[in-house]
VEXDREN-2710 file (C-alpha; in Angstrom, 1 decimal):
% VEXDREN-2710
k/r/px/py/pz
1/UNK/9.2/20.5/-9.4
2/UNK/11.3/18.0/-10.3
3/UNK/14.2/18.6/-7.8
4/UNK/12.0/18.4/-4.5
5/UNK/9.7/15.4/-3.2
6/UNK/6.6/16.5/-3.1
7/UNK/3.2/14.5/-2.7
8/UNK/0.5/16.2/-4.9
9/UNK/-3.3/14.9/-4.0
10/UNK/-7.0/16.2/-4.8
11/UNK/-9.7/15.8/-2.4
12/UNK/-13.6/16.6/-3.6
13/UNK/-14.7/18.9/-0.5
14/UNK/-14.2/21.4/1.7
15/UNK/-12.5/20.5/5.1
16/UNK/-14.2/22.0/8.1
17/UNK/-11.2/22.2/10.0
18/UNK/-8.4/20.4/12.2
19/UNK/-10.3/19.9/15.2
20/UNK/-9.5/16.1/16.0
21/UNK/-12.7/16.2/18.1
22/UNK/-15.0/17.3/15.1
23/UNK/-13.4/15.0/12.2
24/UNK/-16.4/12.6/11.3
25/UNK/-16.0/12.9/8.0
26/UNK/-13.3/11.3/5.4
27/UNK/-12.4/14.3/4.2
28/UNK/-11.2/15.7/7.5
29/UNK/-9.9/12.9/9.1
30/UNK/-7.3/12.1/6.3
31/UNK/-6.1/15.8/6.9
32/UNK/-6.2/15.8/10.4
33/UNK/-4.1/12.4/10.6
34/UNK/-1.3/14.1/8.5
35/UNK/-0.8/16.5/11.9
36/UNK/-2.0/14.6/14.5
37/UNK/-1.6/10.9/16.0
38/UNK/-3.0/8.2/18.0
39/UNK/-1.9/5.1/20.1
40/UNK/-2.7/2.3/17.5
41/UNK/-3.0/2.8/14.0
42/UNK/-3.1/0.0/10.9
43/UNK/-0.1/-1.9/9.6
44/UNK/0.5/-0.3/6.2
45/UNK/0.6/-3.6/4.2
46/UNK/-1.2/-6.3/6.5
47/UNK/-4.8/-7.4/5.3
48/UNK/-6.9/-8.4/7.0
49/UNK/-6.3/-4.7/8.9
50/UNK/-4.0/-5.4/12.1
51/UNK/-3.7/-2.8/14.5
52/UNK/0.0/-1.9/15.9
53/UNK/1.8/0.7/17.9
54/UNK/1.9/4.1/16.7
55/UNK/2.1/6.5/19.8
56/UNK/1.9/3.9/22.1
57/UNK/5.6/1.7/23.2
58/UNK/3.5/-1.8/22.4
59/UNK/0.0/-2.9/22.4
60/UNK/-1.1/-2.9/25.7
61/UNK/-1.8/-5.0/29.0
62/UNK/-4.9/-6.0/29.7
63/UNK/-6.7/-7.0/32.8
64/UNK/-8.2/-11.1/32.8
65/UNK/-12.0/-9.5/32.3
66/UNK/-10.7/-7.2/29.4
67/UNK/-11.4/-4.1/31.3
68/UNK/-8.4/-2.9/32.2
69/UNK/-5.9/-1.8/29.0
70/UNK/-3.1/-0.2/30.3
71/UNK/-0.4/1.5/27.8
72/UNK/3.0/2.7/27.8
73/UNK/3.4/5.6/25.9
74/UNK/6.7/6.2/22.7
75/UNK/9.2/8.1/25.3
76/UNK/11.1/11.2/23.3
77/UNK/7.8/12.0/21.1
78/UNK/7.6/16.3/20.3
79/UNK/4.7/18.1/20.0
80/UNK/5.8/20.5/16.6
81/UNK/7.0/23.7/18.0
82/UNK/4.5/26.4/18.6
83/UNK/4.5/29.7/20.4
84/UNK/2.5/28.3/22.8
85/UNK/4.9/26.3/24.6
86/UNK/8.0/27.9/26.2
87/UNK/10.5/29.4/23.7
88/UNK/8.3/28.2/21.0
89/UNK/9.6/24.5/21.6
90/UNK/7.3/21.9/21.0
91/UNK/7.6/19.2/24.4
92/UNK/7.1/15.9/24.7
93/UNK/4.2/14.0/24.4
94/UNK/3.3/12.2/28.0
95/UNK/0.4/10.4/29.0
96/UNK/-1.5/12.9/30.4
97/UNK/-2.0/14.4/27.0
98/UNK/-4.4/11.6/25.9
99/UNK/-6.2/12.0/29.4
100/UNK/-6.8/15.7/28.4
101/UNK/-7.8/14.6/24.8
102/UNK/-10.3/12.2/26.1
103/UNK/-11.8/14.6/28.0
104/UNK/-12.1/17.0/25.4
105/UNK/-13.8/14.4/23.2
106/UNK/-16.7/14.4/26.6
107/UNK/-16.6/17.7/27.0
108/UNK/-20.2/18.7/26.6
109/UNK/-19.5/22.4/25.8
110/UNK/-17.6/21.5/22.7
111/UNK/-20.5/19.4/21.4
112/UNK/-18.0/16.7/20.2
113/UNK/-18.7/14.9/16.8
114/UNK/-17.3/11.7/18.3
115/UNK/-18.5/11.5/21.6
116/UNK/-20.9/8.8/20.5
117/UNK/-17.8/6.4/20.0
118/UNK/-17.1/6.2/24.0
119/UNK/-20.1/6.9/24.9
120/UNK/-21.3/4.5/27.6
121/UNK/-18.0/3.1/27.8
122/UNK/-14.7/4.5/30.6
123/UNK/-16.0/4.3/34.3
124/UNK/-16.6/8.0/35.3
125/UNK/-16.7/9.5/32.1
126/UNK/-20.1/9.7/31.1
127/UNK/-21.0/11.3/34.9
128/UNK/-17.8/13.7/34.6
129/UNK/-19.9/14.8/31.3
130/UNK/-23.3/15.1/32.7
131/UNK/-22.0/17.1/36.0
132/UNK/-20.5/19.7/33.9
133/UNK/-23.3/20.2/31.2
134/UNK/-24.7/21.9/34.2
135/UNK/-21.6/23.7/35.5
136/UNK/-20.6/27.2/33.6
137/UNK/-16.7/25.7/33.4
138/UNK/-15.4/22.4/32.8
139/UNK/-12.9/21.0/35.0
140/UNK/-10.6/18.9/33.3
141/UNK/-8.0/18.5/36.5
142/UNK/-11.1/16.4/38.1
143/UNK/-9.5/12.8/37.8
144/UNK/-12.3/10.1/36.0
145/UNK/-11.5/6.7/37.0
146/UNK/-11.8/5.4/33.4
147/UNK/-9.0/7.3/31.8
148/UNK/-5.9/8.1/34.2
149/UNK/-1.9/8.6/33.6
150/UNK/-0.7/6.7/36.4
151/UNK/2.6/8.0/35.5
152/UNK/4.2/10.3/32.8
153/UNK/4.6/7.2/30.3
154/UNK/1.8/4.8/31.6
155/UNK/-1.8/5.5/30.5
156/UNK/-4.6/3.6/31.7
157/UNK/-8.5/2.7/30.4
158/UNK/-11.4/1.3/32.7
159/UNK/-13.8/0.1/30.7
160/UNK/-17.1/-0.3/32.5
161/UNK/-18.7/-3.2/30.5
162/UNK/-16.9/-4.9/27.6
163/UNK/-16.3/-3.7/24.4
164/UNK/-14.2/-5.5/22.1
165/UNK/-13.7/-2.5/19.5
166/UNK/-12.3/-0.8/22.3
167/UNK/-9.2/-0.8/20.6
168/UNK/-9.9/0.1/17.0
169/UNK/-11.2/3.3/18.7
170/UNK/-7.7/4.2/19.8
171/UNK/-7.2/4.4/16.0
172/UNK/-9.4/6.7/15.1
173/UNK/-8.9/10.5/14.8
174/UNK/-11.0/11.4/17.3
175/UNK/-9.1/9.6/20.3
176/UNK/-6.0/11.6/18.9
177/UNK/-3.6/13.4/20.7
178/UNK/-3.3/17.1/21.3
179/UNK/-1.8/19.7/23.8
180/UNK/-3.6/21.6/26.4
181/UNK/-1.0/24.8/26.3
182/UNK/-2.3/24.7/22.6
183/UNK/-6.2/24.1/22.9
184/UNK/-6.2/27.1/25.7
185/UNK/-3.4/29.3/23.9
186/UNK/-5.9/29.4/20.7
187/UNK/-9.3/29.1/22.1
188/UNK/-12.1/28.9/19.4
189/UNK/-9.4/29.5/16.3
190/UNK/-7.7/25.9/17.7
191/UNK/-9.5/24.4/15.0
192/UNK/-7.1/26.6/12.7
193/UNK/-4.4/26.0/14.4
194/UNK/-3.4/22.2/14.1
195/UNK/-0.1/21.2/16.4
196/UNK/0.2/17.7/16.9
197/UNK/3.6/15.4/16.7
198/UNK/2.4/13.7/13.4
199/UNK/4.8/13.8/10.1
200/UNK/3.7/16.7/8.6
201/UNK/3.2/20.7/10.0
202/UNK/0.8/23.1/8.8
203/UNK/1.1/25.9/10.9
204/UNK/-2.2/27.8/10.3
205/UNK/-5.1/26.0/8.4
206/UNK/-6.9/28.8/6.0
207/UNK/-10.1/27.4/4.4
208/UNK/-9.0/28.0/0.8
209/UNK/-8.8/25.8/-2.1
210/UNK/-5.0/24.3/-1.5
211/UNK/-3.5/23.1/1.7
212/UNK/0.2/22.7/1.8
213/UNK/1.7/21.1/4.1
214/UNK/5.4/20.4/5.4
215/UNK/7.8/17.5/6.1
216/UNK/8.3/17.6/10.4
217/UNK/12.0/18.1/10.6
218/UNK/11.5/16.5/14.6
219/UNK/9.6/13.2/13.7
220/UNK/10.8/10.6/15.5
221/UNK/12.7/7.4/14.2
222/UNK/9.3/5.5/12.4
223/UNK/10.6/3.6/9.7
224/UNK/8.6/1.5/6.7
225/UNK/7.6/-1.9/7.5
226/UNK/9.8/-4.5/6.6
227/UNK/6.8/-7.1/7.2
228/UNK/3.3/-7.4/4.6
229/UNK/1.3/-10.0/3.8
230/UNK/0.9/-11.8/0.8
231/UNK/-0.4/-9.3/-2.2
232/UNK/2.1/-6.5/-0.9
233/UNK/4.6/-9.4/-0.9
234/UNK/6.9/-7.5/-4.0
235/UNK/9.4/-4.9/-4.7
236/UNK/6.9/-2.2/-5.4
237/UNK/6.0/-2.1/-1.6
238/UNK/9.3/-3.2/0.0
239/UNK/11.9/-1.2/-1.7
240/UNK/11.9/1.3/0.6
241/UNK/11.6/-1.4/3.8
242/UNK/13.2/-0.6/7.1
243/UNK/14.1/3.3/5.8
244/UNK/12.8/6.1/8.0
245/UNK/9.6/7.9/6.7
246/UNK/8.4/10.2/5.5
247/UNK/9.6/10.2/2.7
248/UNK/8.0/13.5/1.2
249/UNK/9.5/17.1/1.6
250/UNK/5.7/18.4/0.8
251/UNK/2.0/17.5/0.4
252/UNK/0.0/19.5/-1.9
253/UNK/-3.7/19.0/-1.3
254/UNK/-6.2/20.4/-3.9
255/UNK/-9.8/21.5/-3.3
256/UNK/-11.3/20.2/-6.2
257/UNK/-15.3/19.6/-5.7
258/UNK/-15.6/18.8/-9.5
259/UNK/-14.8/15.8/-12.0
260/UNK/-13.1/17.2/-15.0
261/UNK/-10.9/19.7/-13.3
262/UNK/-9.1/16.4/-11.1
263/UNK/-9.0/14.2/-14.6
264/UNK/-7.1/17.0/-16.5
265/UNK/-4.9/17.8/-14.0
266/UNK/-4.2/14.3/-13.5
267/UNK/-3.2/13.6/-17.3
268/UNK/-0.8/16.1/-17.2
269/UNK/0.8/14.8/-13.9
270/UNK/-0.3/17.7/-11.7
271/UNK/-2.2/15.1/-9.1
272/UNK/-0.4/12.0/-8.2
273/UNK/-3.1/9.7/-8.0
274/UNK/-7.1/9.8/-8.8
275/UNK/-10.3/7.6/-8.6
276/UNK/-11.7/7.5/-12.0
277/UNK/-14.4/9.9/-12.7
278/UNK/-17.4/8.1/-14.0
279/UNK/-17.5/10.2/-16.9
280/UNK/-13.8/9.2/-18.2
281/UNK/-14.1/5.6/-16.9
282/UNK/-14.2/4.2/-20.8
283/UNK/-11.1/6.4/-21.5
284/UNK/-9.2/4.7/-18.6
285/UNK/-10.6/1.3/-18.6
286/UNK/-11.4/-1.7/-21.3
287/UNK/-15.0/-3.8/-21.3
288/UNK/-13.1/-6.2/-19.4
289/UNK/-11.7/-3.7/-16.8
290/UNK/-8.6/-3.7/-17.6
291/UNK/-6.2/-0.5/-18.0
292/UNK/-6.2/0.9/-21.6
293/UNK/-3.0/0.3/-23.8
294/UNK/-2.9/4.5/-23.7
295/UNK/-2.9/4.7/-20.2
296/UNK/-0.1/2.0/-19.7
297/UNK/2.3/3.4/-22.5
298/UNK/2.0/6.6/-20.3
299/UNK/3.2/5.2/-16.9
300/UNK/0.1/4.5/-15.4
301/UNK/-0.8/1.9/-13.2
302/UNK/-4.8/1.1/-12.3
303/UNK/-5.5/-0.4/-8.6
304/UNK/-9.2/-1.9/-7.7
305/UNK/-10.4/-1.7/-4.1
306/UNK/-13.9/-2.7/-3.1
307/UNK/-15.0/-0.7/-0.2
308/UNK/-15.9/-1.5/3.2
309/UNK/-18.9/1.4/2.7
310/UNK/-22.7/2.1/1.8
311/UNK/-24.3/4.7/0.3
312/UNK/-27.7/5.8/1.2
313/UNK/-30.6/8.2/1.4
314/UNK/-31.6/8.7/4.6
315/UNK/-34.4/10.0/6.4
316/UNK/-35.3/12.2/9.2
317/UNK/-37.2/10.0/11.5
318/UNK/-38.1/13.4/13.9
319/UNK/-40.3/14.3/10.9
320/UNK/-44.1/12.6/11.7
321/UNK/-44.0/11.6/7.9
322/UNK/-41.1/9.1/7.8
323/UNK/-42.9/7.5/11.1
324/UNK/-44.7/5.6/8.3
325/UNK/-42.9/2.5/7.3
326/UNK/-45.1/2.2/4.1
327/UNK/-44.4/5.4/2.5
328/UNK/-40.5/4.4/3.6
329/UNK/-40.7/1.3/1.6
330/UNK/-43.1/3.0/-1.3
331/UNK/-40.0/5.4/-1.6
332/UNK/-37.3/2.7/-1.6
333/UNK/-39.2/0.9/-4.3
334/UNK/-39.7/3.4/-5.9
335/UNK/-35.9/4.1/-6.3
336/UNK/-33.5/2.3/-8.9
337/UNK/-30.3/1.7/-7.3
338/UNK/-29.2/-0.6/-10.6
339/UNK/-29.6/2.5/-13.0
340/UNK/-27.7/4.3/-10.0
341/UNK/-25.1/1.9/-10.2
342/UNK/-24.8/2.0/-13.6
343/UNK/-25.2/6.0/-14.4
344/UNK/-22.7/7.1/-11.2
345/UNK/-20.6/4.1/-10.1
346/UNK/-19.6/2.6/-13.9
347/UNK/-21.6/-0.7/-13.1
348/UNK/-19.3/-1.6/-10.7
349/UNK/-20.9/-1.3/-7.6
350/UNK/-22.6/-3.8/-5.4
351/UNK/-26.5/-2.7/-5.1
352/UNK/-27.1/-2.9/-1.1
353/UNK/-29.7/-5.0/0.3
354/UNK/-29.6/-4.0/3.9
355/UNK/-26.4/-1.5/5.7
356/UNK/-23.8/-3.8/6.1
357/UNK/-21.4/-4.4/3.4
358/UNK/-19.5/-7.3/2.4
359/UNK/-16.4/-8.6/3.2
360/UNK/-17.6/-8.3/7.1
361/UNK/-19.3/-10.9/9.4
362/UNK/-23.4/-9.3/9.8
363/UNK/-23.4/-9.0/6.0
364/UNK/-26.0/-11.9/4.7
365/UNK/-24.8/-13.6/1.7
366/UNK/-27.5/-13.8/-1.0
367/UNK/-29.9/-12.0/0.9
368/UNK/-32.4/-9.7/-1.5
369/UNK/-34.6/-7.2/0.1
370/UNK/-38.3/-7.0/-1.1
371/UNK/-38.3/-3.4/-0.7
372/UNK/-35.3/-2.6/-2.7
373/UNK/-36.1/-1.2/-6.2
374/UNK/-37.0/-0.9/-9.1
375/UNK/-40.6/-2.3/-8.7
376/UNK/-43.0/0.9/-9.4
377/UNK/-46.0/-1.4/-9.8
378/UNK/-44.9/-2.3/-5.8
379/UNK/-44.1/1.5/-5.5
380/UNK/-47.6/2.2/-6.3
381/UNK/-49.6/-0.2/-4.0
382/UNK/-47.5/0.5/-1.2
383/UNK/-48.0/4.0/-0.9
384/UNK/-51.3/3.9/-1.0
385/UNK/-50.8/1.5/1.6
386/UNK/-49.2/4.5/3.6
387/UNK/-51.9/7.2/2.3
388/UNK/-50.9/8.7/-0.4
389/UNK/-52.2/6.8/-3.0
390/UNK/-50.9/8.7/-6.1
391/UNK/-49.3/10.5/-4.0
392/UNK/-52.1/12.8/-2.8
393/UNK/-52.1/14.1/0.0
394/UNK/-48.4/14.0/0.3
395/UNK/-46.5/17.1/0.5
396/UNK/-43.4/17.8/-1.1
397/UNK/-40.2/16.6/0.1
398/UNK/-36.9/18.2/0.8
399/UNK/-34.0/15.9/-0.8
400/UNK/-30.3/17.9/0.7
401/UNK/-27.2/17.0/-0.9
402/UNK/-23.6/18.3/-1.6
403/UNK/-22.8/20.7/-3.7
404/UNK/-20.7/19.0/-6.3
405/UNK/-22.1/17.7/-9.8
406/UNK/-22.4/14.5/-9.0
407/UNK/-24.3/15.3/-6.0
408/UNK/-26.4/17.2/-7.5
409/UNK/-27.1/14.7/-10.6
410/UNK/-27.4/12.3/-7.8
411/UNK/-30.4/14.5/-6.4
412/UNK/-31.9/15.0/-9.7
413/UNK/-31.7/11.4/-10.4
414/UNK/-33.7/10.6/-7.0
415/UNK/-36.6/13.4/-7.9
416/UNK/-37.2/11.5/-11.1
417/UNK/-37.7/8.3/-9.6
418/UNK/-40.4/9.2/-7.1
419/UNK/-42.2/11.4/-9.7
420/UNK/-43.3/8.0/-11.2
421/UNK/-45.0/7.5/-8.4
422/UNK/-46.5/11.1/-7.9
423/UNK/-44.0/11.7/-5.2
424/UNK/-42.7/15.1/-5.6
425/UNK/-39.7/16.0/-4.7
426/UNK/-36.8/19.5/-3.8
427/UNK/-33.6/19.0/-4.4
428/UNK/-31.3/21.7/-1.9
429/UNK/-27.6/21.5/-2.6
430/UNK/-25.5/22.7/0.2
431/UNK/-21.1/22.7/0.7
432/UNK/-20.1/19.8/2.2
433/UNK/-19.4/21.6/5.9
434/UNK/-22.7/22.9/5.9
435/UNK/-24.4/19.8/5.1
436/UNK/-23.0/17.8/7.9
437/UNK/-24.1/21.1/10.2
438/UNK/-27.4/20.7/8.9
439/UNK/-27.7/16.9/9.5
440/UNK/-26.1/17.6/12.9
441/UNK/-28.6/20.0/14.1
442/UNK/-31.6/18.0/12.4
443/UNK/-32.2/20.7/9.9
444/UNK/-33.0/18.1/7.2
445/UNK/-35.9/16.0/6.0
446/UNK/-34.1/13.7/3.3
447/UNK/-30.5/13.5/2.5
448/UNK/-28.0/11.8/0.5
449/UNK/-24.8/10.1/2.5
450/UNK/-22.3/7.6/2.0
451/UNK/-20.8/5.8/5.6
452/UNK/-17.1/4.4/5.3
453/UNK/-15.9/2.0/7.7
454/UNK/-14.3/3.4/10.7
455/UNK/-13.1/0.1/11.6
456/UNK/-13.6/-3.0/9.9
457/UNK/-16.4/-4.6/12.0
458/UNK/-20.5/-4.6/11.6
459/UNK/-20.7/-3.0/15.0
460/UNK/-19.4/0.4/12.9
461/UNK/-22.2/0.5/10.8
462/UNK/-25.0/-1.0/13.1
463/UNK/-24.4/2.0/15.5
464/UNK/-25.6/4.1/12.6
465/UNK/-29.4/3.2/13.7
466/UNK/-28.8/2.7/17.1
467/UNK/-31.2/5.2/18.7
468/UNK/-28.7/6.8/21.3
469/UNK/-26.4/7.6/18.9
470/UNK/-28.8/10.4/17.3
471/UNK/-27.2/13.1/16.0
472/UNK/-25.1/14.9/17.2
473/UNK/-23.6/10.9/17.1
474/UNK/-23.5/9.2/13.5
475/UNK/-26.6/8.4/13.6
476/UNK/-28.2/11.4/11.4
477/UNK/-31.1/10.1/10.4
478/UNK/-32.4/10.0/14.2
479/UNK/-33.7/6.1/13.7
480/UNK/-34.9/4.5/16.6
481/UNK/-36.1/0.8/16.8
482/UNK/-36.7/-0.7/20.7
483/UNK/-35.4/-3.9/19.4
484/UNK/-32.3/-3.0/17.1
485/UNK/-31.3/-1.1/19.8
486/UNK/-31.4/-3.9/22.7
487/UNK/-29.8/-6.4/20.1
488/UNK/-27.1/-4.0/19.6
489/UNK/-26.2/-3.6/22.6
490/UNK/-26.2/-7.0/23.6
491/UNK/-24.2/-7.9/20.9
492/UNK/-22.0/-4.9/21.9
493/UNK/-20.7/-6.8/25.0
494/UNK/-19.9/-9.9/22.6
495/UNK/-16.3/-10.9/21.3
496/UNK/-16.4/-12.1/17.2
497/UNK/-18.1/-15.6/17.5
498/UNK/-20.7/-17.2/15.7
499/UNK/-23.5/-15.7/18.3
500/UNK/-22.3/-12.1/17.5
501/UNK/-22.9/-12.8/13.8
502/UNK/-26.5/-14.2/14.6
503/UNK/-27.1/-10.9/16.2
504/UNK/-25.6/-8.7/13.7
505/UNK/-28.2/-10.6/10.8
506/UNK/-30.9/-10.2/13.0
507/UNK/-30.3/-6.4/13.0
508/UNK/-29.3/-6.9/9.3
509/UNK/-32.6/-7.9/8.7
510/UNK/-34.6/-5.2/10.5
511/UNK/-32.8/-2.1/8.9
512/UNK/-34.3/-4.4/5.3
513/UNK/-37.7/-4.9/6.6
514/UNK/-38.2/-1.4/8.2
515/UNK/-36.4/1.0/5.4
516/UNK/-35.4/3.7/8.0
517/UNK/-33.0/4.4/5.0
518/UNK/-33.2/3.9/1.1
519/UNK/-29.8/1.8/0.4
520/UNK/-27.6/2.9/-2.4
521/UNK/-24.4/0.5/-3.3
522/UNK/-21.8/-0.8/-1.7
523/UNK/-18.8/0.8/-4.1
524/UNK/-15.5/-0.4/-5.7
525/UNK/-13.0/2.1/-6.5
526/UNK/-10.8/1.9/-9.5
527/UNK/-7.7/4.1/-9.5
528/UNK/-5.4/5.6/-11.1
529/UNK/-1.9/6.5/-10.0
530/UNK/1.2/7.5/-11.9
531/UNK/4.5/5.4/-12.0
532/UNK/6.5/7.4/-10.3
533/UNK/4.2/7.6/-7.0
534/UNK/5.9/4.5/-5.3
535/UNK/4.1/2.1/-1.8
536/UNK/0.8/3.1/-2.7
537/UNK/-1.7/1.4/-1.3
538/UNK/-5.8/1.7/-1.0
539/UNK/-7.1/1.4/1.7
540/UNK/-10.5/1.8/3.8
541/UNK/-8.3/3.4/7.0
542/UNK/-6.0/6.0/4.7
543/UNK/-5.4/8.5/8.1
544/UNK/-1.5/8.4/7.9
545/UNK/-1.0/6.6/5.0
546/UNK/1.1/9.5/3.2
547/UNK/3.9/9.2/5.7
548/UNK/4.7/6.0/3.7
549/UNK/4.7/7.3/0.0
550/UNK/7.8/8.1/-1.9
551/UNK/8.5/10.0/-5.3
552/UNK/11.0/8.8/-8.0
553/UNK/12.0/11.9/-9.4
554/UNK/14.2/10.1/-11.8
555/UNK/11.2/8.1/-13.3
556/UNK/8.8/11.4/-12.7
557/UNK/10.9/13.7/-15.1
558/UNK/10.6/10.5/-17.7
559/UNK/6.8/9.8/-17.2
560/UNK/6.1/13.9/-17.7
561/UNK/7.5/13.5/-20.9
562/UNK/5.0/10.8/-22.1
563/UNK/2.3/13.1/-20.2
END
C-alpha cells in the first residue's frame, strides 16, 4: 500500500495477551506499550538511557530522604473510547488510575507477573496484599499509604526503604496505566480487551498470526524530540524534529516463529525492518561486517546494537539434583558456548562468564570463569566429583525450550554436549506462552532463556537469583544463595557509587563460582531495515518506540522497484 503509512513488523512468538500486569516477556511488552502508557519512559535519542516525562507533567518531587516522589499527572490525557465508559467516550486519565494500576499489579488473586518489581518497596502495600490473600474479595477503595492520589492530578509514592531504581520502574509496562470501568466491564477477557490512552487502538486482541493495529485519532499533542545526543546528531533522526507523532496510520505485526519466512518477506519489502537470521547472515554481511554491495544497491541500511542481555540454561533448583553444585559445574563445562556462538549468533556474540553483561557497572572486565566450557576432560572429573561418574547413576534430564527452529536446534545442540560426558538428555519444545506458564508454575527441570534488560542497571539482572524473587517473580530457576541474597539487598538500598559496584562483583562472582545457571552469550544484533523506514533506532527499551517511525512513501514506491 503505497498511498497509506503503514509500519509493517515481525515478531518470532506468540503474545499471551495485553494484560499490562502479565507482560514479562519482550514480546508482550512491546505490544502492550503500543496501547498502553506509563509516567516515565526513555528519550528516543539520548544514550546513555535518560528517563523523561511521558504521562507524567515533569519528573517528580522528591522528599530530602528520597522516599517521597510525588508526580503531577499530563492534564487532558483520554482513555481510547470504549463501551465501557459512558456513551462510549473514553475519559481522562487522573491520578487515581495509577493508584488502581498499582494495586492491581499487588493484587494476589491476579497472580501478577510483576509483582516481584515492588515488592518490598510502597509503605502498606505488601500488608494490603497479604490481608486480602486471605479475604474472598479484594478491596481496592482501601487507601495504602505508599501509593495515594492526593488530588485528581497529583500522585504520590512512599517508599519504605530506598531504592534508587525506583524510577526506571515507572517505565516499565507493568507500572502502566489502565481503567477500572474497563478491568471490571471485561472481567477475565480484559486481557483481550486492551484500552489504554497510548498511540495506537486495537480494539479486541485475537491470538492469531497478525495483529493490526490503528493510529489513535485522540492522542494528545507529543511531538518528536528536537534534542539527541551525539550518534543521533544527523538528518536521519531529526528531520521530523518538533512534528507531532505518530507518524503511522497503521502497524502490521506478523507472527512469524520461523527464520526463512521473515527473510523473504523482508527482501521483497513486506516487513520493514529484520535482525539477520543466522542462516542468511553471509548473504547480508561481508568478513569484515560490513553491508554487502547487493544489499546497499537495494536501499538497505545495516544497524549494530550490542545488547544489554544474557542468554542461559537454567536450572530448577526445587529439583534435589541441581542442589549439587558439582553436577552444575560438570554440566556447564560440559557445554560449548564458543561453538554456540558461532553456530546461532554468527560469531558475534560475547561468551558470558558470570550474568551480568557489559556495558553496566557489576560486569567484571576480563574476568573468565573456570567453569565455563569447553573443558570435557574438566567435565569428566567433576561429575564424578558430583556422583555420576560417567554419568551413572544419573537419570535423564528434561531440557524445555520454545518451539521455533532455532530453539529447537538450540536444544539439540545442548543434548549433544552432555552426551560426551554420558549425560543424557530430553529435549521438550513447547509455544512460547506455555513455556513461561511452565517456568511460572515450576513445571520444569532445565530450560533455555534469554533475560533483556528491563532497565539498564546490574540490580535488573542480580534480582534474577535473588531467592524471594522465585517464580512467579523473574527468578525462574528458583535459586537461592543466603549470601547473594543479603548482598543484594544491601546493595539494593545503595545509590550508583563505587561501593555498589564492589557489591554487584561480589555477587558477580558467586553466580560464576556456584553455576545455578549454565551462561550462554551476551548477543549483538545486526539489522536490517529498508530506506524508506525513517528515525529508526535500536534499542534495549523498544516499548513505544513505533510512535516515533515514519514512512517515505515517495522513496518506498522507488526502493520496491529495486526489491
Amino acid at each position: 500500500n503505497l498511498n497509506e503509512k503503514i509500519l509493517t513488523l515481525a515478531v518470532t512468538a506468540e503474545i499471551k495477551g495485553m494484560d499490562p500486569i502479565y507482560a514479562n516477556d519482550v514480546y508482550s511488552s512491546n505490544e502492550v506499550a503500543r496501547i498502553y502508557e506509563g509516567l516515565l519512559q526513555y528519550h528516543y535519542l539520548k544514550r546513555p538511557y535518560t528517563l523523561i516525562p511521558n504521562l507524567a507533567d515533569e519528573m517528580p518531587t522528591v522528599s530530602k530522604d528520597s522516599l517521597i516522589y510525588t508526580f503531577k499527572i499530563k492534564k487532558g490525557v483520554l482513555f481510547h473510547d470504549d463501551a465501557a465508559f459512558p456513551g462510549g467516550i473514553g475519559r481522562e486519565l487522573v491520578a487515581a488510575d495509577f493508584v488502581y494500576s498499582i494495586k492491581r499489579l499487588a493484587d494476589p488473586k491476579l497472580q501478577s507477573l510483576g509483582w516481584w518489581l515492588l515488592q518490598g518497596k510502597l509503605v502498606g502495600l505488601d500488608d494490603w496484599r497479604k490481608k486480602y490473600a486471605e479475604e474472598d474479595k479484594v478491596d481496592y477503595s482501601e487507601v495504602v499509604e505508599g501509593v495515594q492520589a492526593l488530588d485528581k492530578y497529583t500522585l504520590q509514592f512512599k517508599l519504605k526503604k530506598s531504592f534508587p531504581q525506583f524510577l526506571y520502574a515507572l517505565a516499565m509496562p507493568f507500572t502502566y496505566a489502565v481503567s477500572k470501568e474497563v478491568v471490571e466491564k471485561y472481567g477475565k477477557e480484559f486481557l483481550n480487551h486492551p484500552i489504554g490512552t497510548g498511540p495506537f487502538i486495537l480494539p479486541v486482541f485475537t491470538q492469531s498470526n497478525k495483529i493490526i493495529y490503528t493510529k489513535n485519532p485522540k492522542f494528545r499533542d507529543k511531538f518528536y524530540p528536537s534534542d539527541a545526543s551525539e550518534e543521533f546528531n544527523t538528518p536521519y533522526y531529526l528531520a521530523d524534529a518538533g512534528k507531532k507523532i505518530p507518524f503511522v496510520e497503521k502497524i502490521v505485526v506478523n507472527i512469524m516463529k520461523e527464520q526463512q519466512p521473515r527473510w523473504l518477506n523482508f527482501g521483497k519489502g513486506k516487513i520493514d525492518v529484520i535482525g539477520i537470521p543466522k542462516d542468511n547472515f553471509e548473504a547480508a554481511i561481508t568478513p569484515d561486517r560490513a553491508l554487502t554491495d547487493g544489499m546497499a544497491k537495494k536501499g538497505i541500511e545495516l544497524i549494530k546494537n550490542i545488547s544489554l542481555d544474557v542468554t542461559y540454561i537454567a536450572f530448577n533448583h526445587d529439583d534435589p539434583l541441581f542442589k549439587n553444585v558439582y553436577l552444575r559445574r560438570a554440566m556447564s563445562m560440559a557445554y560449548d558456548p564458543v561453538a554456540s556462538n558461532k553456530l546461532f549468533y554468527n560469531d558475534l556474540a560475547v561468551v558470558a562468564q558470570s550474568l551480568v553483561p557489559p556495558g553496566i557497572a557489576g560486569n567484571i572486565k576480563g574476568y573468565t570463569n573456570p567453569y565455563v566450557g569447553p573443558n570435557i576432560e574438566g567435565a569428566k572429573k567433576m561429575l564424578a566429583k558430583a556422583g555420576y561418574g560417567g554419568g551413572l547413576g544419573l537419570p535423564e534430564i528434561v531440557y524445555d525450550t520454545a518451539s521455533a527452529t532455532v530453539s529447537r536446534q538450540m536444544g539439540e545442540f545442548f543434548k549433544k554436549q552432555m552426551a560426551k560426558i554420558g549425560i543424557k538428555i530430553k529435549v521438550v519444545t513447547n509455544p512460547w506462552p506455555q513455556l513461561q506458564e511452565k517456568i511460572t508454575k515450576r513445571k520444569v527441570q532445565v530450560f533455555g532463556i534469554a533475560w533483556g534488560a528491563d532497565y539498564p542497571d546490574a540490580e535488573n539482572f542480580l534480582q534474577l537469583l535473588y531467592g524471594p524473587n522465585r517464580s512467579p517473580g523473574a527468578n525462574g530457576s528458583g535459586y537461592d544463595n543466603p549470601e547473594f541474597n543479603r548482598l543484594f539487598e544491601v546493595s539494593a538500598l545503595m545509590q550508583d557509587s563505587p561501593e555498589r559496584t564492589a557489591l554487584y562483583e561480589k555477587m558477580y562472582r558467586i553466580a560464576a563460582e556456584q553455576m545455578p545457571w549454565i551462561f550462554g552469550v551476551h548477543r549483538q544484533n545486526f539489522i536490517l531495515r529498508h530506506g524508506f523506514l525513517k528515525n529508526y533506532v535500536a534499542s534495549d527499551f523498544d516499548q513505544g518506540s513505533a510512535q516515533y517511525l515514519n514512512i517515505d512513501l515517495k522513496e518506498k514506491a522507488e526502493i520496491l522497484k529495486k526489491l
